[in-house]
N, C-alpha and C positions, 0 to 999 in steps of 0.2 A: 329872310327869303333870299332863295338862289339871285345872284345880280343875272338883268334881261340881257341876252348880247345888244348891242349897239352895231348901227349902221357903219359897215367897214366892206375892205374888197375880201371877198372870197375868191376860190380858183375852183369850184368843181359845185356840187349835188349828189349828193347822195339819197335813193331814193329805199328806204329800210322799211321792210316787210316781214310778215312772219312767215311765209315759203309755203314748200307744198312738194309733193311726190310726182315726177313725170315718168316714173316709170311704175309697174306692179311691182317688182323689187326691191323699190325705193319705201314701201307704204309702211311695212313695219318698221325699219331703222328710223324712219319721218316719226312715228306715233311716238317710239321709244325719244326720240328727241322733245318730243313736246312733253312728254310725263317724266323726264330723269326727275327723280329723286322726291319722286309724289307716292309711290307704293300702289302704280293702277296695277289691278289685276291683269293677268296676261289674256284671260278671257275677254275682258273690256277691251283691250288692244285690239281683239279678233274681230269682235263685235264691232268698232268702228272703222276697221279695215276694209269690213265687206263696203261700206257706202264708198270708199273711193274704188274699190274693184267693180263695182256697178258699174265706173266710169272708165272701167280697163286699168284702171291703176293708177289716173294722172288729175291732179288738181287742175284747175284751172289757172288758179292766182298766181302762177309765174307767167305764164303765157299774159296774164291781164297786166302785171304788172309788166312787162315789158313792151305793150302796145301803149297805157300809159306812159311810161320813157320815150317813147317812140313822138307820140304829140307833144308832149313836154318841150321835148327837143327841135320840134316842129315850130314853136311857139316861141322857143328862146330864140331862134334865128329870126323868125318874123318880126322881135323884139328888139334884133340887135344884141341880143346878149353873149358874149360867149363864154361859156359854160359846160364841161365835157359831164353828162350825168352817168352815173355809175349806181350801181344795183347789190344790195345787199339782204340779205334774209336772217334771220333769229335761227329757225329749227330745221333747213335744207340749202343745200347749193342755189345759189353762189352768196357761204355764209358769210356775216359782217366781218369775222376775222383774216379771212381772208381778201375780201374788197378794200377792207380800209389798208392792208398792207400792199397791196395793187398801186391803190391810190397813194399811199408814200414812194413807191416807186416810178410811179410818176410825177413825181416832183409835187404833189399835192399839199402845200401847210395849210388852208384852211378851206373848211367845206360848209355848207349848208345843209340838213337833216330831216329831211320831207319824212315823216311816218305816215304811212297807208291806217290813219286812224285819227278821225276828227275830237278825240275824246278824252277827257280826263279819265282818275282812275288808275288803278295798279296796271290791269291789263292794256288800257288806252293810250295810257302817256307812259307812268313811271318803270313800266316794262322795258321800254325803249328807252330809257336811260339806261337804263342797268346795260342792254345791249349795246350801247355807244360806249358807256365805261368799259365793259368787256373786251369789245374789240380795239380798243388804244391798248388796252394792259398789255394784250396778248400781242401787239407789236410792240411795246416797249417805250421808253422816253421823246424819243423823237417821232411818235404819231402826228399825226397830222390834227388838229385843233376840227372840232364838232361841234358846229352849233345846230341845236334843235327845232326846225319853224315851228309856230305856236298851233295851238289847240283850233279849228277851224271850223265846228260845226252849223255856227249859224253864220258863217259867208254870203253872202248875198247870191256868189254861182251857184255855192254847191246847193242853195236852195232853188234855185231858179232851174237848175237841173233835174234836181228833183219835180220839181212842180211840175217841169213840162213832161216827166215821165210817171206820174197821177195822172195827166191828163188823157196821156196817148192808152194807159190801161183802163181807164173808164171806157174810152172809145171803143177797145178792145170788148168789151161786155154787150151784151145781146141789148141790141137797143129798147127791147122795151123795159128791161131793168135797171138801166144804167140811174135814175133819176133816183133811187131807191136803196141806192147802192152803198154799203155802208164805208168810208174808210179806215183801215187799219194801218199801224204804224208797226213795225217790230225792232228790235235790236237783241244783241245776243243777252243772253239772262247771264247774272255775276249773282258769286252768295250774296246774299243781303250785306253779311259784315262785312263785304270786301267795298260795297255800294255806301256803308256807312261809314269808312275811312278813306271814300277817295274827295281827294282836294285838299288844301290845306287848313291847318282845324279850325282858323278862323273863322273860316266859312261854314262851316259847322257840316260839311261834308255832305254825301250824295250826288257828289255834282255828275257824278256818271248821271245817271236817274234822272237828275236833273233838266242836264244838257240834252238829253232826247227827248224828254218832254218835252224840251223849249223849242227843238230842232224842228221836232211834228209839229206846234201849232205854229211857228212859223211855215211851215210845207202844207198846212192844211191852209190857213189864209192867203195864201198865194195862190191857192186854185179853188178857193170858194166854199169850203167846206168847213159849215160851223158848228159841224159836231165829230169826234171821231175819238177812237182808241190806241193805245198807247198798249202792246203787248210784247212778249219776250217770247227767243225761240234758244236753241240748242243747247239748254242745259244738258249738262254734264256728271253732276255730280250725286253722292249717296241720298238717297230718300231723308234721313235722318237728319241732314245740312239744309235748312232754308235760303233758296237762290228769290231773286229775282220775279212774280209770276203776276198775271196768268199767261201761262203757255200759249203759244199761237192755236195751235190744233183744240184744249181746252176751248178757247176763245172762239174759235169757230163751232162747234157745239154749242154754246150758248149763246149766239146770236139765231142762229138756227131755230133754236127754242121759243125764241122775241119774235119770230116771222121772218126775221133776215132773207132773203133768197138771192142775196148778191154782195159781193166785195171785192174792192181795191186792196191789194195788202203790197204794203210800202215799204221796204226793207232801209228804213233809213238810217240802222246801225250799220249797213257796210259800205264801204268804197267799189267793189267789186261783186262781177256774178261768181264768189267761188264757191267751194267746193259746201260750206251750210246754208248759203243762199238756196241751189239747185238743189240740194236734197230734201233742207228740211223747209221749205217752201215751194218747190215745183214739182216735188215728188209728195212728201206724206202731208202737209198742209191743203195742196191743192187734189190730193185721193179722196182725204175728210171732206173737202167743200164738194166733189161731184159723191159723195156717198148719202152725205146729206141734202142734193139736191140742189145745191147752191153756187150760181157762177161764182168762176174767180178770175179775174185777173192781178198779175204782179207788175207792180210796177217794177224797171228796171234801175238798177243802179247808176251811178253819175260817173261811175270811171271810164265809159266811151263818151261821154258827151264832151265836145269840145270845150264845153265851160269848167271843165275839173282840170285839162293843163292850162286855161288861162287862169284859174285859184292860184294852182301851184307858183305859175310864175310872177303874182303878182304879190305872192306870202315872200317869194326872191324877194321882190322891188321893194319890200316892206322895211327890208334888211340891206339893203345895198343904196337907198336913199332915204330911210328913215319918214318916211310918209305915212300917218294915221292907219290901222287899220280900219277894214272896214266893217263894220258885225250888226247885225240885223236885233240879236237879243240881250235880253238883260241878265241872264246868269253868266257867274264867272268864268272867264277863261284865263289859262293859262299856258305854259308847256315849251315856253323858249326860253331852254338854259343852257350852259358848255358844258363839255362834253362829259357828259352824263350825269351833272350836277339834279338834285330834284329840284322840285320849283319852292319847296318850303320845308324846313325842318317837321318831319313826321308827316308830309305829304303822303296821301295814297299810300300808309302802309302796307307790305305786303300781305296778301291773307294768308292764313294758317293752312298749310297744302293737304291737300284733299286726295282720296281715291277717286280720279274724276280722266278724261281725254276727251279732245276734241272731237 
């Protein structure tokens, strides 16, 4: 197993994302970035195009992720810490290649690696190696040292943020349904095999699947609710390839069916409202629930809540004093290696690329 970094001084933050298009211009060079060398049809490009031109053309999640940085940096100062954070992306401006070469230029030798992703897994973690390896290559020997903060799903904020935004969407529902109300939990659907090789094999893998599981009934117990579902949304991929299911939209159907006439649905596979939150949950998720007659409210994501840059900064203080984490659940985490090391030999290998897009 990759060795954990150790409590030492860093000089910077790095906060690594997977990006997003802020302009209509940007949307197909963006798509062609996330599918290089997958064989998506150009028609599937079009097809996912149209959901960010819905939006004029511009993701959200830079914009999010940069009010994130924004309290992070709020929070370090309140803390004392100083820390210049800097912003980096996988598939759009302002990509890891060129931040991390910024940040050599600024005298940067070692960073900390905040990923916008509390999760094991090829796409959750080991993706973001690969990105951290990438962007040292591509500056060269004298990069700047990357270490990666660890896996953080079941945090005690990030639940706690969650929890209190289940509560304010229960609120949100007509009150005389709210008691009846069912909750549902989502995160994004991955092939099955990619779900069965994420983690390291000891663990005998899934931890993706896992970790959400664990994540929801810790978010479900925090606000009182002792029965609830575990669903997936914006799959991707060919009919033929088994992902992840059942579907959100599915799933709302068949609660429908049981008498259901209301839900909470929790998006607690993302950090942010971007751009598959809003579509495929406050657009065709919540079309299905008023077709079928059924309130919906969404609970919102944890990355405006002030408790998601106290997380962040205190995954820092993890690493800069060496003080216990702190984790609510019992499945493994991992995800804190250099710079771009995986966390175990055959960790998360990668799946077999698909004709698929975001």
């Amino acid at each position: 197993m990759a060795a954990d970094a150790t409590a030492g001084e860093v000089d910077a933050l790095l906060l690594l994302s997977f990006g997003g298009p802020e302009r209509p211009e940007d949307v197909m060079p963006f798509l062609e970035n996330v599918t290089r060398g997958r064989g998506v049809p150009r028609e599937r490009l079009e097809e996912v195009a149209q959901h960010y031109l819905h939006f004029g053309g511009v993701s959200p999640i830079n914009a999010l992720n940069r009010d994130i940085i924004a309290a992070v940096e709020r929070e370090l100062a309140g803390a004392g810490i100083e820390l210049p954070v800097y912003f980096g992306n996988r598939n759009w401006d302002p990509m890891a290649e060129d931040t991390v070469a910024r940040m050599a230029a600024d005298g940067v030798r070692s960073a900390l690696v905040f990923p916008t992703s509390a999760w094991g897994g090829y796409s959750g973690c080991l993706q973001y190696d690969e990105d951290i390896a990438r962007a040292r290559s591509a500056f060269g020997a004298d990069a700047p040292e990357l270490v990666k903060l660890r896996q953080y799903f079941d945090h005690p904020l990030l639940i706690e943020a969650f929890a209190a935004a289940i509560r304010a969407a229960v609120d949100a529902l007509p009150a005389g349904r709210r008691d009846g109300a069912r909750l549902v939990f989502t995160a994004h659907s991955i092939p099955v095999s990619a779900d069965i090789s994420a983690g390291p094999p000891a663990d005998g893998g899934r931890l993706y699947s896992r970790q959400v599981a664990e994540a929801a009934r810790l978010c479900a117990a925090a606000t009182g609710f002792t029965d609830f579902d575990v669903v997936w949304q914006s799959r991707s991929g060919p009919p033929q390839i088994p992902w992840l299911d059942p579907d959100i939209v599915d799933h709302l159907e068949d609660l429908s069916g049981k008498g259901v006439d209301a839900v909470v649905v929790c998006p607690v596979g993302f950090v942010s409202d971007h751009l598959e939150v809003i579509w495929d949950l406050d657009n065709e998720a919540k079309e299905k629930a008023e077709e079928l007659g059924m309130a919906f409210a969404r609970a919102a994501t944890p990355g405006t809540d002030p408790r998601f840059a106290q997380l962040v900064v205190e995954l820092i203080n993890e690493h800069l004093t060496g003080i216990p984490p702190r984790r609510l659940g019992d499945i493994p985490g991992y995800g804190c290696t250099v710079n771009g090391a995986p966390c175990a030999i055959d960790c998360c290998t990668p799946p077999r690329r698909h004709a698929a897009a975001t």
